[in-house]
N, C-alpha and C positions, 0 to 999 in steps of 0.2 A: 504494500500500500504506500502510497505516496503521499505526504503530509503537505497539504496549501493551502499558504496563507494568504486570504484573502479578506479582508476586516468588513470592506461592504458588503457582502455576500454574508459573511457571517452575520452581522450585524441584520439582514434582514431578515435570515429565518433564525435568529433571535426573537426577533417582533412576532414573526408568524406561529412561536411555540410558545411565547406569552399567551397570543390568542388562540391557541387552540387548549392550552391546559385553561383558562376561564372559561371557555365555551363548555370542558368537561366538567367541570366545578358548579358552573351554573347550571348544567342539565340533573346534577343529581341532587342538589337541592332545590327543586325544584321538583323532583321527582318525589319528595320529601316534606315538600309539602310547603317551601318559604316561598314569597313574594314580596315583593316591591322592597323599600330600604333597607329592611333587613335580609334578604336573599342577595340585594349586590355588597351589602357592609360585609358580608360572612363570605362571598365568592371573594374580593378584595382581597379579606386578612388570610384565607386558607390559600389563594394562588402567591402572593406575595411572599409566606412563609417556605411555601414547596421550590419558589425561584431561589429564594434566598439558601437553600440548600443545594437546588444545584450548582448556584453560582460560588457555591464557599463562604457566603458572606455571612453566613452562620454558624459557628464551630459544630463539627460533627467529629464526637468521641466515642465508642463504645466500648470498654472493660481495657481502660488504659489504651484503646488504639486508637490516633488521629486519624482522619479520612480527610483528603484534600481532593474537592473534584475538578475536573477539567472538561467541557463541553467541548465535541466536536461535533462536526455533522460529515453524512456522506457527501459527496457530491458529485460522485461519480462511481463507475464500478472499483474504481483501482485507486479513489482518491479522499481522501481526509479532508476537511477544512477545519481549520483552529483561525483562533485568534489570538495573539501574542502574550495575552493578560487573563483572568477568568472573564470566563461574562458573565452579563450583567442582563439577565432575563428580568430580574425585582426591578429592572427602573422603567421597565415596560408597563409592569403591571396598570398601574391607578391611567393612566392614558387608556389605555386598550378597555379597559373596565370600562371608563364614560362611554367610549367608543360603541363595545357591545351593549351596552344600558340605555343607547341614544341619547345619551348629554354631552 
């Protein structure tokens, strides 16, 4: 596999996997039975915390071991994309949220 790095490309299906884990988030509670400010407050704080772990910006330990994640995507059959730094899916979130909520 070939590792490329490409920041805008990253960077956009960054944006598109914010909005696809809120679109999940949303559909199950929902499925659950919330509506209106309290089903986008509760989609917000549960996508926001889930980014926040992939992105690292959450300490994640379990029984003395650190876990440091790194997000890639495919982008092709033979090829990796990264981005130089972690990403940063959490600064997507509350955008995408008004976005999916229509505000």
């Amino acid at each position: 596999m070939n590792l490329i790095l490409d920041e805008d490309k990253f960077d956009e299906h960054q944006a598109i996997l914010a909005g696809e884990l809120i679109e999940q988030i949303k559909r199950h509670l929902e499925e659950a039975g919330l509506e209106g400010d309290k089903l986008k407050e509760l989609t917000g704080r549960i996508a926001f915390s889930v980014a926040c772990v992939i992105d690292g910006a959450s300490p994640i330990e379990w029984e003395g071991t650190e876990v440091h994640p790194y997000l890639t995507f495919r982008s092709g059959d033979d090829e990796i994309m990264h981005w130089n730094d972690s990403s940063s899916i959490h600064e997507y979130v509350f955008g995408t949220l008004d976005d999916i909520f229509g505000e």
